[in-house]
C-alpha positions as CSV (number, residue, x, y, z in Angstrom):
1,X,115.0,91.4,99.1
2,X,111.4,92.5,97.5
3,X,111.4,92.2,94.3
4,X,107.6,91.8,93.4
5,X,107.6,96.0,94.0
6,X,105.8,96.0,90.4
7,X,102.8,93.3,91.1
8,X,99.4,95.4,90.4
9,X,96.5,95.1,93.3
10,X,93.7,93.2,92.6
11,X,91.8,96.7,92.2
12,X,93.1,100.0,91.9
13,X,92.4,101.9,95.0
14,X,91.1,105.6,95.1
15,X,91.9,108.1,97.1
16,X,89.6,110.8,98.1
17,X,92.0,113.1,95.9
18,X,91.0,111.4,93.1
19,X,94.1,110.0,92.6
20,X,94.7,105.7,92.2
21,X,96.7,103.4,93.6
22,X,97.1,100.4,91.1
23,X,100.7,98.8,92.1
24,X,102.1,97.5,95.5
25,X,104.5,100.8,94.4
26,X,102.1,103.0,94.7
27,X,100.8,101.8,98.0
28,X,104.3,102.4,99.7
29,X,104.7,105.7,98.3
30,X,101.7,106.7,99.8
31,X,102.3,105.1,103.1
32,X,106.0,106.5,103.3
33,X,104.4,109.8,102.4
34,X,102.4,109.3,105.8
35,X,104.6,108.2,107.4
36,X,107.1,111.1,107.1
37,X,104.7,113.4,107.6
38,X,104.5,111.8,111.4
39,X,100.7,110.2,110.8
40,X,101.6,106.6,112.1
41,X,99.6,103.8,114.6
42,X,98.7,100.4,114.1
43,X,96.5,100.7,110.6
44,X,99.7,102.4,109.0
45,X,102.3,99.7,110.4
46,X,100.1,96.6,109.3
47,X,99.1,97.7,105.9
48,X,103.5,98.7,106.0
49,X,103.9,94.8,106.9
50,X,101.5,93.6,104.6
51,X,103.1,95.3,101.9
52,X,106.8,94.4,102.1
53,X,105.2,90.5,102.8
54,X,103.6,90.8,99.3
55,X,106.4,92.5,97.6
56,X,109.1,89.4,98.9
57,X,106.8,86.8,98.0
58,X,105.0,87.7,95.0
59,X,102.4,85.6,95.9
60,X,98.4,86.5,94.8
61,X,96.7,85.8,98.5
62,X,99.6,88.2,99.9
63,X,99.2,91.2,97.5
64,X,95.6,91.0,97.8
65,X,95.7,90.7,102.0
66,X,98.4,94.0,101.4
67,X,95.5,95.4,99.5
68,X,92.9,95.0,102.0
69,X,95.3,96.5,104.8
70,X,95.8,99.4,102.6
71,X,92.3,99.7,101.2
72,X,91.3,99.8,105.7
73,X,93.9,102.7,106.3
74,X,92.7,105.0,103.3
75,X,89.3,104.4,104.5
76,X,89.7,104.8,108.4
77,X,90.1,108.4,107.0
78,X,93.8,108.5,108.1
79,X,94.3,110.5,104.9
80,X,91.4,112.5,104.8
């Protein structure tokens, strides 16, 4: 079960709305937000994998790869 949820990225990511994503949280709020509203495809499922990897293991090289995957699908423009 995740239970590193909580872990804060490396740097806060901003959205074009102004708005920041600081915790692994955050980051699957947004992406479940996304996801519900039908915008999926490969950028979407990896940052989604990267993010429940980090969140089970805690570990610093995994939130920051999760961070990375997330930072590349905000700035593809998927939520733009």
């Amino acid at each position: 079960m995740a239970r590193h949820w909580q872990t804060p990225l490396g740097r806060p990511i901003w959205l074009p709305d102004g708005n920041e994503l600081s915790t692994l949280t955050d980051c699957g709020r947004l992406l479940l937000q996304r996801f519900s509203a039908g915008e999926g495809g490969p950028g979407l499922d990896a940052a989604f994998r990267a993010l429940i990897d980090a969140a089970e293991a805690g570990r610093p090289e995994d939130v920051a790869f999760a961070e990375r995957k997330v930072r590349l699908f905000v700035h593809a423009g998927a939520l733009l």
